[in-house]
N, C-alpha and C positions, 0 to 999 in steps of 0.2 A: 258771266251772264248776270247779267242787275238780278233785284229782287223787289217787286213792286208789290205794294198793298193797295187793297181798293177798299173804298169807303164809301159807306152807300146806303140809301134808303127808300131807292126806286125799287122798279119791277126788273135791272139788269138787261135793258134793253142793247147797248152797249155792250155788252157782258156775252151775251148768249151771239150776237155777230160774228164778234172777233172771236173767242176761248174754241171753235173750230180748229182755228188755226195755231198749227205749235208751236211759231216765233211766238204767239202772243200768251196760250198757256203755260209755257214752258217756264214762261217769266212771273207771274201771278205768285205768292208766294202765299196771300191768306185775303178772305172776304172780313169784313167788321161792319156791320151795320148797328142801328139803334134802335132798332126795330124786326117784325117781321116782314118781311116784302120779298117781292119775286125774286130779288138777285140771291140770296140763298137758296131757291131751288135749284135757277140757274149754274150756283156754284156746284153744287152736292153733282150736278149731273156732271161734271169734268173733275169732280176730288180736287177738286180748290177748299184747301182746309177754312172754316166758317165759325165765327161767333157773333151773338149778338150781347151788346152792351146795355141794356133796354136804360134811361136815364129820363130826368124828368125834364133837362135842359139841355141847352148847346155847351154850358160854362160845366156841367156834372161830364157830358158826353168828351169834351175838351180833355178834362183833368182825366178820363179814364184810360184815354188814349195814350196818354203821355206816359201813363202807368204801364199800360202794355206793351208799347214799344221803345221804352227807354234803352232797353238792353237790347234789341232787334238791331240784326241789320241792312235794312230797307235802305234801297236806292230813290226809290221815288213811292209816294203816296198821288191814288187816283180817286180826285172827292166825286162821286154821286151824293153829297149828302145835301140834304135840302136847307140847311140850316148855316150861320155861321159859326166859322170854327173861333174857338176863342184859347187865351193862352191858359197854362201851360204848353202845349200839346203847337198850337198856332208858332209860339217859338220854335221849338223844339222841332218841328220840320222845315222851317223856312229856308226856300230856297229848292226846296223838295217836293213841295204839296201841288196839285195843280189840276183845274178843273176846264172844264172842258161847255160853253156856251152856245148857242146857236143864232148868235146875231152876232156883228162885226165892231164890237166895243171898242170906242166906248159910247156906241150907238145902242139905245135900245138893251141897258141893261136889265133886271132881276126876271122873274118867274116865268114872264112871257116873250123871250126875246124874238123869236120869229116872227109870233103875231105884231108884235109893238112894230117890227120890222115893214111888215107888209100892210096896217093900217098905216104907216107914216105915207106908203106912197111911193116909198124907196124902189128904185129899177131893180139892185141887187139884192139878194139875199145872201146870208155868208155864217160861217162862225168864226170862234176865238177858242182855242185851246192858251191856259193862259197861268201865272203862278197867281194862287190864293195869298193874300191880304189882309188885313181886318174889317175894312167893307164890299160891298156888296159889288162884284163884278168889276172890281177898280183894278189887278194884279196886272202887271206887265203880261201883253201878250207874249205867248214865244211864238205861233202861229198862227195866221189866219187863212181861211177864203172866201171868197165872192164870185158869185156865177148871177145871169140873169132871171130875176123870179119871172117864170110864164105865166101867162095870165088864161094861155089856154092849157093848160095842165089846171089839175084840181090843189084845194088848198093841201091836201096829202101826199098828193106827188111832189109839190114842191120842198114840201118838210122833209119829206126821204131823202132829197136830193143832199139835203143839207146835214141830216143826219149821218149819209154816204161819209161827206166831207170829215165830221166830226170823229170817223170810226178810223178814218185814212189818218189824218192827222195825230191822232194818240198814236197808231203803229208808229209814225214816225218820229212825235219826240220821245218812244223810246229806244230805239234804233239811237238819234242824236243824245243821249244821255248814256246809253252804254258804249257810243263810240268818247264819249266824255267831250263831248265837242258841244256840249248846253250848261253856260251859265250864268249866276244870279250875284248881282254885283251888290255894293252897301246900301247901294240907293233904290233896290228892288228892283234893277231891272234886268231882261234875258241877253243873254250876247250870244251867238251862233258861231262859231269857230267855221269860215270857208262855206258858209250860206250861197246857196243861187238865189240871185234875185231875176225876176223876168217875165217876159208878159205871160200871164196863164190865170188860170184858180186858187194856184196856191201862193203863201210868200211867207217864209221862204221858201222855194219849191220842195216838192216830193220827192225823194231820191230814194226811197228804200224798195226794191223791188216789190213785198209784201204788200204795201203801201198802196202805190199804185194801179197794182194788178187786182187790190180787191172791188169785188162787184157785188152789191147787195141789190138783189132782186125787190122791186116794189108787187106787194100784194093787196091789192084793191079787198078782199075780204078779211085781211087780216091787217088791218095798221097799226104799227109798231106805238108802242108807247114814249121811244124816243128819250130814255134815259134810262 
């Protein structure tokens, strides 16, 4: 069974979806943020072991990282973090780190991807779950999707939809990383060992029963903060 660390400095919007399910907590091995924010509630309520790094920088926050899981052994690292990650720490996982977007990059990359998405005008809306890099949204995808943005649905229903997408897609490349079938080559990009490619939402497609089967409920009084 992998062991993933999540890194974060959202409200765990993400977090509080999937950690239901025991493919997904079973695997979580420790929360790290650099700050306080939601996703340490979220962790404390499933014993997902939690610290916070508090730091005055991306480059303090980097180097503390590096510090504490030097001797760890972490399969894959999952960034929530709002900031870029810089070396030490940026080395030192490469190939392993990987963050998860909601536009279809390298359209429409940094803070606002869905909005930039749907002011462009674009028919689709989609994400990227993708490996981190040293700038902003540029990492080789390992997975995308694209579905059609309604225009009679509200701007919430459509971001859900896409969120769905983005919750599906994590289960999945870790399902492909603990089947050891996901990797990251010199020139930083993803290779898929026996990938489906083929008409649908996803590409490569969804294989993992978890995956597929999960359904997140849209709540018009309570919308998700979406990371």
């Amino acid at each position: 069974m992998i062991r993933v660390a999540i890194i974060s400095s959202t409200m765990g919007s993400v977090m509080s979806s999937l950690l239901p399910i025991p493919y997904f907590s079973q695997r979580i091995a420790c929360l790290v943020t650099d700050r306080e924010c939601g996703a340490l509630e979220v962790a404390s309520q499933y014993g997902i072991p939690s610290s916070v790094i508090a730091t005055k920088d991306s480059l303090e926050f980097s180097k503390a990282l590096a510090d504490k899981f030097e001797n760890e052994d972490i399969d894959l690292f999952v960034s929530f973090y709002k900031r870029l990650f810089r070396d030490p720490f940026l080395e030192q996982a490469r190939g392993r780190l990987i963050n998860m977007h909601p536009s279809i990059l390298p359209a429409c990359p940094g803070r606002d991807g869905f909005g930039d998405t749907v002011r462009s005008g674009s028919r689709f809306i989609g994400a990227t779950v993708h490996y981190v890099d040293r700038e902003l949204d540029t990492g080789c995808p390992i997975i995308q999707s694209a579905c059609p943005y309604n225009p009679h649905k509200s701007m919430h229903e459509n971001r859900h939809n896409v969120f769905v997408h983005q919750c599906k897609m994590l289960l999945q490349v870790l399902d492909w990383c603990e089947q050891d079938r996901l990797h990251y080559d010199a020139e930083g990009r993803s290779h898929l060992k026996n990938g489906i490619y083929e008409v649908g939402e996803f590409a490569p497609a969804l294989e993992h029963p978890e995956a597929i089967a999960l359904h997140i409920p849209f709540v018009q009084e309570k919308v998700a903060a979406f990371s």
